[in-house]
C-alpha positions as CSV (number, residue, x, y, z in Angstrom):
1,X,-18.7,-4.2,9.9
2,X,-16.5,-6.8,12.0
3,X,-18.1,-9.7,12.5
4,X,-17.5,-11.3,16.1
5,X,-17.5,-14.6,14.7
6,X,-15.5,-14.0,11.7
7,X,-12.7,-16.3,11.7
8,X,-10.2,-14.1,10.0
9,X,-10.8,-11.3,13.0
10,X,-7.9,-11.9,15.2
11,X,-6.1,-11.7,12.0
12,X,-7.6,-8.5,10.9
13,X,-7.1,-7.0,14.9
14,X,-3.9,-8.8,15.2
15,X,-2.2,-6.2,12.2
16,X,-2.6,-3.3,14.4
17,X,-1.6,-4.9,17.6
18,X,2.0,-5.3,15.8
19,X,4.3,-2.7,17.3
20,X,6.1,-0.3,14.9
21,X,3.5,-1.4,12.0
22,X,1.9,1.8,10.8
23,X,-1.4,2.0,8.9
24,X,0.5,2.6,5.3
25,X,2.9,-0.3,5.9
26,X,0.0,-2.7,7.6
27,X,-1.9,-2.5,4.3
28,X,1.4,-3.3,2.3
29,X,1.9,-6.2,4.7
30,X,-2.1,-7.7,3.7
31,X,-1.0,-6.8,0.1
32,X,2.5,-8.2,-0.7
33,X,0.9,-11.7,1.4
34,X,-2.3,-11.8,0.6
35,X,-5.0,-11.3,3.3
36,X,-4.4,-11.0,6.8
37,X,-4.5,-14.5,8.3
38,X,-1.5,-15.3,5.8
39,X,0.6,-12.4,7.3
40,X,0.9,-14.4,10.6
41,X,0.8,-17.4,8.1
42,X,4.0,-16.4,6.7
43,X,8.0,-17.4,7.6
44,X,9.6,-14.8,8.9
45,X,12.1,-15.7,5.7
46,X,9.5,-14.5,3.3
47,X,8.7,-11.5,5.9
48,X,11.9,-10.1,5.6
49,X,11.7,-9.5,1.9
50,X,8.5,-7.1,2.2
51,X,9.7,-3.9,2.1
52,X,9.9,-2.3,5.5
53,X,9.5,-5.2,7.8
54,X,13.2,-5.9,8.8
55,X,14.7,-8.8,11.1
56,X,13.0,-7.6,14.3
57,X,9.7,-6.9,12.8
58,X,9.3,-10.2,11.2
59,X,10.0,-12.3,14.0
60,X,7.2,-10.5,15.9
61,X,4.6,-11.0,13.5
62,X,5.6,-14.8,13.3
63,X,5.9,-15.5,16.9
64,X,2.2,-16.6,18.5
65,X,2.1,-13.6,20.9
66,X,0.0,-11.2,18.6
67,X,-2.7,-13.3,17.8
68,X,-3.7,-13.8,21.5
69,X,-3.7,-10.0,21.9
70,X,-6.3,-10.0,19.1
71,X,-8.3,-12.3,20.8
72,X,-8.6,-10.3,24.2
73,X,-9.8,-7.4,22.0
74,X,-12.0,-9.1,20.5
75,X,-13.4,-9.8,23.9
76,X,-13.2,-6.6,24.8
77,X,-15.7,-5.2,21.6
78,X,-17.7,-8.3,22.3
79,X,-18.0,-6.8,25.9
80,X,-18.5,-3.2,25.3
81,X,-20.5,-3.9,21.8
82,X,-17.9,-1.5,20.4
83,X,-18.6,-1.9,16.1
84,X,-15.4,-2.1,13.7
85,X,-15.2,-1.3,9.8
86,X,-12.6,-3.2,7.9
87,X,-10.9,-1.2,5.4
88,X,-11.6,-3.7,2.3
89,X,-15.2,-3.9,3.7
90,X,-18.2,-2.3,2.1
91,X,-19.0,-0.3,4.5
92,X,-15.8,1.5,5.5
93,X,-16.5,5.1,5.7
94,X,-16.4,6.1,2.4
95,X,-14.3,9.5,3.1
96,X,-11.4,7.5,4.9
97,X,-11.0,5.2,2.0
98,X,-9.3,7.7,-0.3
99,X,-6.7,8.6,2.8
100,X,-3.7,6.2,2.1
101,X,-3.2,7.1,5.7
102,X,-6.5,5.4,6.8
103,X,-6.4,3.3,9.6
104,X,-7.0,-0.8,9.0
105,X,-9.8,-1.0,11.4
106,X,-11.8,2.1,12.7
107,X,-13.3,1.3,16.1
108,X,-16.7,2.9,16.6
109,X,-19.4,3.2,20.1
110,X,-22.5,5.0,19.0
111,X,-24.7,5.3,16.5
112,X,-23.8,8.0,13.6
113,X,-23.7,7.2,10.3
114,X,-19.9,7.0,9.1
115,X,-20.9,7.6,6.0
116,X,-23.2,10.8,6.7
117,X,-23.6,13.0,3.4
118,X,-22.4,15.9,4.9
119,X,-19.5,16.0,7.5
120,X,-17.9,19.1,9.0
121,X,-15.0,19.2,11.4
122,X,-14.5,21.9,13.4
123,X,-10.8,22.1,15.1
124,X,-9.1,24.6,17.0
125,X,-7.3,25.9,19.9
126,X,-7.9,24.3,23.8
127,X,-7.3,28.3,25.5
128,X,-9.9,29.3,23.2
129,X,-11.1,33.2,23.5
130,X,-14.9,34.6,23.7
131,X,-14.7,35.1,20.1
132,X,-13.7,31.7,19.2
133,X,-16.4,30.4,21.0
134,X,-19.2,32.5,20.1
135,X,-17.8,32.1,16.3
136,X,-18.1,27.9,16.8
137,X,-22.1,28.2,18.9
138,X,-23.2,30.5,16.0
139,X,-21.9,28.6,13.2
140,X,-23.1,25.8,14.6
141,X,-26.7,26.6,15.4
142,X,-26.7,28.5,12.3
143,X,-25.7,25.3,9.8
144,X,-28.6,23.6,11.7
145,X,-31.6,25.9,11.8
146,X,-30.6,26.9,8.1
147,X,-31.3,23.4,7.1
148,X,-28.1,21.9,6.0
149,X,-27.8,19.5,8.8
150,X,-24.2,18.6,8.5
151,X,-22.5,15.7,11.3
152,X,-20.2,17.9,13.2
153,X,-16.6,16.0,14.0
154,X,-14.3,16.9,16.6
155,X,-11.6,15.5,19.2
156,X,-13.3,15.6,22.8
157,X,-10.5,18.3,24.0
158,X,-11.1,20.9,25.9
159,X,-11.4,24.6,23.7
160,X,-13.3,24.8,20.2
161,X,-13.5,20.6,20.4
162,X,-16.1,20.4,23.0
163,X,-17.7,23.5,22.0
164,X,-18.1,21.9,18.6
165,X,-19.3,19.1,20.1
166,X,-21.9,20.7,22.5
167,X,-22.9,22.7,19.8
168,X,-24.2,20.0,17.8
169,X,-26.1,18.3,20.8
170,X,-27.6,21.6,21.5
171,X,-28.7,22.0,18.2
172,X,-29.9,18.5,17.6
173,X,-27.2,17.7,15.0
174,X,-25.0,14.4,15.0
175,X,-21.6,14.6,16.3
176,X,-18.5,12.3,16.2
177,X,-15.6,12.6,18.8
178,X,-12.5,11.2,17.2
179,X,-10.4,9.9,20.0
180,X,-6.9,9.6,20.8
181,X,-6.8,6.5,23.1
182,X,-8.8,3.3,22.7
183,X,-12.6,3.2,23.7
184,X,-11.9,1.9,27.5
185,X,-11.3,5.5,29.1
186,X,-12.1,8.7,28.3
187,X,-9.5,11.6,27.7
188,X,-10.3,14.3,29.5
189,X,-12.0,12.5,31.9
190,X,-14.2,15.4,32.6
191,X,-15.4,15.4,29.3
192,X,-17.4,11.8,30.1
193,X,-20.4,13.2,30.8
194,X,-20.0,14.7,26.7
195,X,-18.8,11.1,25.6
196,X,-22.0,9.2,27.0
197,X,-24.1,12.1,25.4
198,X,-22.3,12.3,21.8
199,X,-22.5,8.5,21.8
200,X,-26.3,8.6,22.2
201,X,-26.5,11.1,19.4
202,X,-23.5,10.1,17.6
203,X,-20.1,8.1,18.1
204,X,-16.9,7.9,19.9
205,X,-14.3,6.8,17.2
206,X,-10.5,5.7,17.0
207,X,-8.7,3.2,15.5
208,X,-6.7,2.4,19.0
209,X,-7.2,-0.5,20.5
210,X,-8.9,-0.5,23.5
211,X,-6.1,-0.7,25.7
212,X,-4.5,2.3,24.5
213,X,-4.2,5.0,26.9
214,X,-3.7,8.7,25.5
215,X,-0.3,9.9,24.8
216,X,1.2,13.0,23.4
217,X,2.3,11.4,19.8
218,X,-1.7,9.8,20.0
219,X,-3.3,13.3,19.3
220,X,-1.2,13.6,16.0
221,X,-2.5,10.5,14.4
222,X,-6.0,10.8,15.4
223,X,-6.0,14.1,13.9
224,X,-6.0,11.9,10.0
225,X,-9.0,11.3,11.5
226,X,-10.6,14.4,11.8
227,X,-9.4,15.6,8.2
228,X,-10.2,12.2,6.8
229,X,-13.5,12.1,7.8
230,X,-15.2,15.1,6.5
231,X,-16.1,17.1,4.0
232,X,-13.9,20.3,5.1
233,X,-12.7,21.7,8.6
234,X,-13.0,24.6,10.0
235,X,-10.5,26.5,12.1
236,X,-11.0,28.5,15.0
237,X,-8.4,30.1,16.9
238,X,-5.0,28.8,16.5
239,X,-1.5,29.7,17.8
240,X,1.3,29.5,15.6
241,X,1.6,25.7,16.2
242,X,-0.6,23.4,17.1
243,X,-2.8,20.4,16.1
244,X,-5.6,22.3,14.8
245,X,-3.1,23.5,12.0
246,X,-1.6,20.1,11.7
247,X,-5.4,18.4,11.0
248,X,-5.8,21.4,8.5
249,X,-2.4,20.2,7.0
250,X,-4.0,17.0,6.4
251,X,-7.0,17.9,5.4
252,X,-5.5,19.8,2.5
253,X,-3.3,16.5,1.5
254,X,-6.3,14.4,1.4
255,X,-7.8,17.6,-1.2
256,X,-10.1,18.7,1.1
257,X,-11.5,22.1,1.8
258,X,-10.4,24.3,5.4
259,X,-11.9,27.3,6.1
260,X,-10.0,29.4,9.0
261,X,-11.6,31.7,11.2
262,X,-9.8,35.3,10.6
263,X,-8.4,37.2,14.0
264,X,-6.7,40.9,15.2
265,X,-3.2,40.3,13.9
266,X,-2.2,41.2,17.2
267,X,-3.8,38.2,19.0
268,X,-1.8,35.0,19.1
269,X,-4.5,32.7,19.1
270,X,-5.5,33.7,15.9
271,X,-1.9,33.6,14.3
272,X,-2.6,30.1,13.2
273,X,-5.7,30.9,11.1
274,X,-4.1,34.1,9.9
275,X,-1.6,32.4,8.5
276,X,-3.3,29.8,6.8
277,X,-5.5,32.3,5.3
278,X,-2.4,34.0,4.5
279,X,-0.4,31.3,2.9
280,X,-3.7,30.4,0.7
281,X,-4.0,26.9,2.8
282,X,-7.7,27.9,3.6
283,X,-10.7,29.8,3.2
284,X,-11.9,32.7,5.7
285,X,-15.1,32.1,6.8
286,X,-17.4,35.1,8.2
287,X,-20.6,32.3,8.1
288,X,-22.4,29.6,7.2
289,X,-22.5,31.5,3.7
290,X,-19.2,31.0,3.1
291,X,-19.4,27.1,3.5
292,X,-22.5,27.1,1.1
293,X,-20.6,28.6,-1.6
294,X,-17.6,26.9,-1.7
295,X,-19.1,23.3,-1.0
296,X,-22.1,23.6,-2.5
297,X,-24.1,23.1,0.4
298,X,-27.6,24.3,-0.4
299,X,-29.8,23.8,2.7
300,X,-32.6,20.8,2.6
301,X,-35.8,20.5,2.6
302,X,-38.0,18.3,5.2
303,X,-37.3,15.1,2.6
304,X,-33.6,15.6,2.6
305,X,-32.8,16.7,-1.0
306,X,-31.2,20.1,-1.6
307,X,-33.2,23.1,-2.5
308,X,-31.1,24.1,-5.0
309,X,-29.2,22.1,-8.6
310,X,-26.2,23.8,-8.7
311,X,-25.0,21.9,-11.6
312,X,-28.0,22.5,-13.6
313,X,-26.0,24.5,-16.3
314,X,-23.3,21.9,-16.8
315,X,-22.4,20.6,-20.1
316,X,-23.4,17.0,-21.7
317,X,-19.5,15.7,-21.6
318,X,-19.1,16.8,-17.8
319,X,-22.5,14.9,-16.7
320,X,-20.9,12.1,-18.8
321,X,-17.8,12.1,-16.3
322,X,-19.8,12.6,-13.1
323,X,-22.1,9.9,-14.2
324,X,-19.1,7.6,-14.9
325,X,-17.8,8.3,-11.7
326,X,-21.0,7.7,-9.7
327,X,-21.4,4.3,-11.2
328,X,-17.5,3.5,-10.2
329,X,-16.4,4.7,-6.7
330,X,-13.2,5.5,-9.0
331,X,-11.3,5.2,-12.2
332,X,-8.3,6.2,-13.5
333,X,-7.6,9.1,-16.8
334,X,-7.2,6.7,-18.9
335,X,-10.1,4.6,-17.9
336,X,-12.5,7.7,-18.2
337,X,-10.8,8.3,-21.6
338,X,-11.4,5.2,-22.9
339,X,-15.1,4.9,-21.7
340,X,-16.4,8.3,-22.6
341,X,-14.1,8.2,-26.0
342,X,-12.8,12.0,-25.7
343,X,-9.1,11.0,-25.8
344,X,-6.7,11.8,-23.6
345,X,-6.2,15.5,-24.2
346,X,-9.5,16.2,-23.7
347,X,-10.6,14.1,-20.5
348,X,-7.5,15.7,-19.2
349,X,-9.0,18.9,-19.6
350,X,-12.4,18.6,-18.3
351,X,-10.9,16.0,-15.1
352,X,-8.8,19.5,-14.6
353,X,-11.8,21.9,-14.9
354,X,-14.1,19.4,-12.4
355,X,-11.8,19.3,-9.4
356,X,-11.1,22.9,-9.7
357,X,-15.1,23.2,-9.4
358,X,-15.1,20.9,-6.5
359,X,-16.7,18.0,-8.1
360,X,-14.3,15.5,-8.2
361,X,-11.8,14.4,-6.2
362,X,-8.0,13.8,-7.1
363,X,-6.3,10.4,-5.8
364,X,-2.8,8.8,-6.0
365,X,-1.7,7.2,-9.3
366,X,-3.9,9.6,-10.9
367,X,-7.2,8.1,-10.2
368,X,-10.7,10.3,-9.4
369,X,-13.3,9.5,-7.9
370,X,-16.7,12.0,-7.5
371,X,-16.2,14.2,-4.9
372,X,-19.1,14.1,-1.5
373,X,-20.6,17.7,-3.3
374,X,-21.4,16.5,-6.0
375,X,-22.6,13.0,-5.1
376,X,-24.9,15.0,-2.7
377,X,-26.3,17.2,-5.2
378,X,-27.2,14.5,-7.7
């Protein structure tokens, strides 16, 4: 977690205050220098060879303006006692971290745990119907008095989001509103009555700064977010275009399960989930059944643990991989090859047959790491 007194934080803030730095190319710019303070270190010379930071890019990250940003936000979390996780810090949700999308600093007010074992976002359409909504208070209060107390995480807009998110505080779950502004206003502003009670029971996020007013191109990139985050998402009700279907977009990129709630063919705000369901881009879902089966989420007892081992029957070289993959939060083929000694063909082979089980998870540069089903169930 940021530490106010860290002396490398108005380096750390100062990379997302640059303008035209994305998350992907921010990271690049910590990487090809060497930590944050020596970005603003560097001469806008060297700068210009990085890849992606031309001319005009450089010569605002070596001018002096940025850093003095950095320090009025610092202020400003100071102020508001607003937390921050550094992406190279330990605890840096653990979900986000596989996203090479992630954001460099996620910006938090509340008190849900980032790192929840089981995380469901549940997305869909603002003109939501009857049916969509009575499909989101049932699944909801379902997944909680059936004991699987999942952390339900939505967007705060109006529709399925704050259904989602009332749902959960009706139901004594933990919620998380991903925002699409920083953490001085809230968007829509009559939703602030549902902000100060989510951030009681669970936390307003964003990785804007806190001057950051909401704008249209702002709801796209939260929505990483909101696939990044959990385990899976759910649809309900979606037109043919929309954000819902762009967060389940994601959510599949970052190999992570959507479930879309089917609808009359004839009804347009169910075209969206049709058509995902369609195309093979997500599951249908009829209930909370249909989320037990495909992530394995038994419900728990009083103490927490899972009532039932679904990987009981699995063989002694498949525990050998999971177990090698619990001890390292990942490792690439060749890695596991070398450590468990089945060669190459073989690991291949069983890596394959694990993340089509949903137990592991498949990363860039082809790397695994143990997917949040299995690590619950062990």
């Amino acid at each position: 977690m940021l530490d106010i007194n860290d002396p490398l934080l108005k380096y750390k803030i100062g990379i997302i205050l640059i303008p035209g730095i994305g998350s992907i190319l921010a990271k690049k710019l910590i990487e090809y220098t060497g930590g944050p303070e020596e970005v603003f270190r560097s001469s806008k010379i060297l700068l210009e060879t990085i890849p992606g930071i031309g001319k005009t890019l450089a010569g605002k990250i070596a001018g002096r303006e940025i850093p003095d940003k950095a320090q009025r936000e610092i202020e400003f979390i100071s102020r508001y006692k607003i937390k921050g996780y550094y992406y190279l810090d330990d605890d840096y949700p653990e979900r986000l971290r596989h996203c090479p999308d992630s954001p460099v600093i996620l910006f938090a007010k509340g008190n849900a745990g980032m790192n929840h074992p089981r995380i469901l976002s549940i997305v869909g359409t603002r003109n939501a119907t009857g049916y969509g909504l009575e499909f989101c208070r049932n699944l909801v209060s379902e997944l909680a008095s059936g004991g699987y107390d999942p952390l339900i995480l939505s967007g705060l807009a109006y529709g399925i989001d704050i259904c989602a998110h009332k749902s959960a505080l009706d139901n004594n779950l933990q919620t998380i509103a991903a925002l699409a502004h920083g953490l001085s206003t809230i968007y829509p502003p009559e939703h602030r009555n549902y902000a100060e009670r989510i951030t009681a029971r669970g936390a307003l996020v964003t990785d804007f700064p806190g001057h950051i007013l909401p704008e249209r191109g702002n709801f796209i990139k939260r929505n990483r977010l909101i696939a990044g985050m959990a385990d899976a998402t759910v649809v309900i009700e979606s037109g043919e275009r929309g954000g819902a279907l762009l967060t389940a977009d994601l959510a599949n990129s970052y190999n992570r399960d959507v479930f879309a709630l089917p609808g009359r063919v004839t009804d347009r705000r169910s075209r969206g989930c049709n058509n995902l369901i369609k195309n093979h881009k997500a599951a249908l879902i009829s209930d909370t059944k249909d989320i037990e089966y495909i992530l394995g989420w038994a419900p728990l007892d009083k103490a927490g643990n899972q009532g039932v081992d679904h990987f009981s029957g699995m063989d002694k070289e498949e525990k050998t991989i999971l177990l090698l993959l619990t001890e390292n939060s990942e490792m690439s083929a060749d890695s596991i090859s070398q450590a468990t000694g089945f060669g190459a063909s073989k690991t291949s082979c069983l890596l394959l047959d694990l993340e089509f089980r949903g137990l592991i998870c498949s990363l860039p540069g082809k790397r695994y790491s143990i997917s949040s089903r299995a690590a619950a169930a062990q």
